[in-house]
C-alpha positions as CSV (number, residue, x, y, z in Angstrom):
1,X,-11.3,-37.1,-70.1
2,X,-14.6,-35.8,-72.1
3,X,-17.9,-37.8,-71.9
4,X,-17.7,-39.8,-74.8
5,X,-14.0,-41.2,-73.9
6,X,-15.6,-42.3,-70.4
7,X,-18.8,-43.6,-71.8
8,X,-16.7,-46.0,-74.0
9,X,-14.4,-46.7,-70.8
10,X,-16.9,-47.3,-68.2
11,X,-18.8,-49.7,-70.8
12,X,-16.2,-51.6,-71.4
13,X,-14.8,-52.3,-67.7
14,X,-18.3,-53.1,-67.0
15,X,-17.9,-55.8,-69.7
16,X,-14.6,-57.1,-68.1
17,X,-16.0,-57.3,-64.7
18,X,-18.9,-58.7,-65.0
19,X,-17.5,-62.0,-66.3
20,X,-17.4,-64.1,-63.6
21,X,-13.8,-65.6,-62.5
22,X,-12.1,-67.0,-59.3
23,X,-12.8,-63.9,-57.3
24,X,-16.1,-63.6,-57.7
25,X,-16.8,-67.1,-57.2
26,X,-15.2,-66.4,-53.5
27,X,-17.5,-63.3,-53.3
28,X,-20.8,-65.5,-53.5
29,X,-18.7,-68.4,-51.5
30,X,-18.3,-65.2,-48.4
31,X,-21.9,-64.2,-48.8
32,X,-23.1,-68.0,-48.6
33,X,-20.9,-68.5,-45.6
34,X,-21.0,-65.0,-43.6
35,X,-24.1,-62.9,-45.3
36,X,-23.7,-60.3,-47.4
37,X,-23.1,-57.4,-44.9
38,X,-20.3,-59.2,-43.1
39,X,-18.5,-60.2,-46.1
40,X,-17.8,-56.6,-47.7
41,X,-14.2,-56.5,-46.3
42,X,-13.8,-59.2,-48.8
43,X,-15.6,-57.0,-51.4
44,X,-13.2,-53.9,-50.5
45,X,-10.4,-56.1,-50.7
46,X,-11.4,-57.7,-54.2
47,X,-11.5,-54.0,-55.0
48,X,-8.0,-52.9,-53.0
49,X,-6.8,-55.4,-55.8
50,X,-8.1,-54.0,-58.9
51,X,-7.2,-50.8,-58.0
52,X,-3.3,-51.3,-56.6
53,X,-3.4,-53.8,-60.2
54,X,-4.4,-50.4,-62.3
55,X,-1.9,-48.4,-60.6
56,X,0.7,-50.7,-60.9
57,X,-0.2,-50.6,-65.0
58,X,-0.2,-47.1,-64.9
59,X,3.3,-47.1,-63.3
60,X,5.1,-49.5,-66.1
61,X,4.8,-52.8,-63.8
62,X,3.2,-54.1,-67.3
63,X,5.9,-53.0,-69.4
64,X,8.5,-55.2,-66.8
65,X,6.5,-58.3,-66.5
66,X,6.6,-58.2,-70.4
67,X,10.6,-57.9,-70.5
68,X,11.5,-60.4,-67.9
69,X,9.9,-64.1,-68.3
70,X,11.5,-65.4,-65.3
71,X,9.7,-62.9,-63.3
72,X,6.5,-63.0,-64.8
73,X,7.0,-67.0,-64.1
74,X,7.4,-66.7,-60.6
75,X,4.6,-64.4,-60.2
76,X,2.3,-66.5,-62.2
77,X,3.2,-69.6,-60.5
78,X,2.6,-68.0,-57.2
79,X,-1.1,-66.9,-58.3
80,X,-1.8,-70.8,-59.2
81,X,-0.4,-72.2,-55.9
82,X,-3.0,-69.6,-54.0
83,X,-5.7,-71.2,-56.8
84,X,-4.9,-74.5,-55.7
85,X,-4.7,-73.6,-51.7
86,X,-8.6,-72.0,-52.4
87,X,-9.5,-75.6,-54.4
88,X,-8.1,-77.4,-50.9
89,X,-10.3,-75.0,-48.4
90,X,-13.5,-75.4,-51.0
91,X,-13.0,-79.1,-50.9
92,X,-12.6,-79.4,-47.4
93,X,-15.9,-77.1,-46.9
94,X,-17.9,-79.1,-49.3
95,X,-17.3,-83.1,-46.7
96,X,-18.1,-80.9,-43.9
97,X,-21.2,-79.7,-45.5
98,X,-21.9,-83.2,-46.8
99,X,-21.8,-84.7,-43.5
100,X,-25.4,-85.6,-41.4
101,X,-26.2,-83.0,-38.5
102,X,-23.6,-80.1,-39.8
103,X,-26.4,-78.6,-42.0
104,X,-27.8,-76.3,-38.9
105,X,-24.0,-75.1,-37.9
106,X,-22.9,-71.7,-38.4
107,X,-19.5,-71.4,-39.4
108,X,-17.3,-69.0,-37.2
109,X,-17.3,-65.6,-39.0
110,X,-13.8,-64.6,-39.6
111,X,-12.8,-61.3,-39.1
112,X,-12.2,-57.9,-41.2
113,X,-8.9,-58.3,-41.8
114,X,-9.0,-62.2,-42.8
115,X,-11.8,-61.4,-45.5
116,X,-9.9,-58.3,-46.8
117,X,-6.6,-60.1,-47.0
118,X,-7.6,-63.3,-48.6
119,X,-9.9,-61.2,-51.2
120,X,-6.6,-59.2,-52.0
121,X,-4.7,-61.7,-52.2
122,X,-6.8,-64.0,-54.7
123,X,-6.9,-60.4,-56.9
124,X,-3.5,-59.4,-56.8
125,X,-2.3,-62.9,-57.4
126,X,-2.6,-62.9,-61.4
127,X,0.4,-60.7,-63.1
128,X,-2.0,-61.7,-66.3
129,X,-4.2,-58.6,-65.0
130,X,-1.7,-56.2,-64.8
131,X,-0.7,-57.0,-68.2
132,X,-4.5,-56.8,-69.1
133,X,-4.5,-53.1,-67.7
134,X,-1.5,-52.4,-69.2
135,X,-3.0,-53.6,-72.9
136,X,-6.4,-51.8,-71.9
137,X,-5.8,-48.5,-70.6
138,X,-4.1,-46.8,-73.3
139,X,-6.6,-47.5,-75.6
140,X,-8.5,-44.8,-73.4
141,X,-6.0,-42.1,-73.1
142,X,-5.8,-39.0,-74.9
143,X,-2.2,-37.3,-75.5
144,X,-3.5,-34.0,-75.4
145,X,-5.1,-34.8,-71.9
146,X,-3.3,-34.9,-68.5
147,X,-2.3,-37.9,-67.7
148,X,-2.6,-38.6,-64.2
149,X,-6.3,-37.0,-64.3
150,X,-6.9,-39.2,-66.9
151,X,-5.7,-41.9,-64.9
152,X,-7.2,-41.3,-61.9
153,X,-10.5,-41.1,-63.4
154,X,-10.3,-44.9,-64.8
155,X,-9.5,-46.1,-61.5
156,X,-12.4,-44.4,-59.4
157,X,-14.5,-45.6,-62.6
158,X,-13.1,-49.1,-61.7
159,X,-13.1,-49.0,-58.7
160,X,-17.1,-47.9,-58.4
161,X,-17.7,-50.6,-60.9
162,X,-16.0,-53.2,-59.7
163,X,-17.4,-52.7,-56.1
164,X,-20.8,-52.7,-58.0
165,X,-20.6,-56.0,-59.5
166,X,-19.1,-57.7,-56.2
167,X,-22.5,-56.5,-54.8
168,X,-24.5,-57.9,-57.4
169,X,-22.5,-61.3,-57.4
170,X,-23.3,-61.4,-53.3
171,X,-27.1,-60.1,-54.0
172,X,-27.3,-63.0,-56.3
173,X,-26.1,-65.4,-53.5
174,X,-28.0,-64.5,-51.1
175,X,-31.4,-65.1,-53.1
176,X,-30.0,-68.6,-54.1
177,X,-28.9,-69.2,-50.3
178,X,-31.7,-71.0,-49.3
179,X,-30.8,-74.0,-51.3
180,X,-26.9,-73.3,-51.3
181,X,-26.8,-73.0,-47.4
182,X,-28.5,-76.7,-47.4
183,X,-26.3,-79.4,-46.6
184,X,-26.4,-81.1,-50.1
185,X,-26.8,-77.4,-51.8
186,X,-23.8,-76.7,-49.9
187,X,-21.3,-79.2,-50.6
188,X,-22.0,-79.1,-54.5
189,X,-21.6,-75.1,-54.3
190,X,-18.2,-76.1,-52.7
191,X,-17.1,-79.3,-55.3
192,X,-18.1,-76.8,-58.3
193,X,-16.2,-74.2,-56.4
194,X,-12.9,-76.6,-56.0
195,X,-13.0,-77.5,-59.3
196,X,-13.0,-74.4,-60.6
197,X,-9.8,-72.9,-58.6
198,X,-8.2,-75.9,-59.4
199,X,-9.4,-75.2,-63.0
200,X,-8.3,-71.3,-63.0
201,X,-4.8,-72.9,-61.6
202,X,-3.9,-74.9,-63.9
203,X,-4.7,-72.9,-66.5
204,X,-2.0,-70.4,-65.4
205,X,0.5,-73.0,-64.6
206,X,0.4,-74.1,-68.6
207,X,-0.4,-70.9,-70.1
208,X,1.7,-68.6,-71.5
């Protein structure tokens, strides 16, 4: 891949991630919750996802979520049941913080593996992505080129972006945290947060 065809690829990725969606609103949720040093398992899995997403593209995963419904369906129903599960927790979190005398609690810090997981499995849950990556990569590939070094350079590209803007996203939250971390901050941050999965959810259950 010259430096022009990456320019143009690394410019547009950091387009795509930087709009905000359902993962990153758990990124600044993690950061408001843990800090931002103990929530980077969540930030390395948001990541893990992208990057198993783009290799799954690169494979033809795309191509066979395009030619069977039913199993593009299932997947995508799937993704909107975690949405909803995320609206529940974010709910839940928001009375808690609501209630008199729980402003001054810590919540338990969960550990490496339960950020990572539940950060992977919010951005793996979308087959819309890999269908994304499947429409977006070629535009970036060069028959004359190798493929699989072309390949590999989009995904450490994406990667390094991607974990780039989860850091900005939790930077962000922590210089807001000390009105989100009140109790009334708090329990808006989470009803906005709810609302929004709940949003992102149904929006895949009716799309097509």
């Amino acid at each position: 891949m010259n430096l022009e065809t990456w320019l143009l690829f690394s410019s547009a990725a950091l387009i795509v991630i930087l709009i905000p969606g359902p993962l990153s609103l758990l990124m600044i949720s993690n950061t408001l919750n843990y800090g931002l040093r103990r929530s980077l398992p969540a930030f390395l899995g948001g990541v893990s996802a992208s990057i198993c997403l783009l290799s799954a593209s690169a494979l033809g995963l795309g191509a066979l979520l395009l030619a069977s419904e039913k199993l593009f369906s299932v997947l995508k129903t799937l993704g909107a049941l975690y949405l909803f599960y995320l609206a529940w927790q974010s709910w839940k979190a928001s009375r808690v913080a609501a209630r008199p005398g729980t402003v001054e609690e810590q919540p338990v810090n969960p550990g490496f593996r339960s950020l990572f997981w539940k950060a992977f499995g919010l951005g793996a849950s979308n087959p819309k992505d890999i269908l994304f990556f499947a429409a977006f990569l070629p535009q970036f590939l060069k028959a004359d080129h190798p493929l699989w070094q072309q390949l590999l350079v989009m995904i450490l590209t994406w990667a390094v972006l991607d974990f780039a803007c989860k850091l900005f996203y939790g930077l962000t939250a922590q210089g807001a945290a000390r009105f989100l971390r009140s109790g009334k901050g708090q329990a808006w941050f989470n009803r906005g947060s709810a609302a929004l999965f709940a949003t992102a959810g149904g929006a895949s259950l009716l799309s097509r």
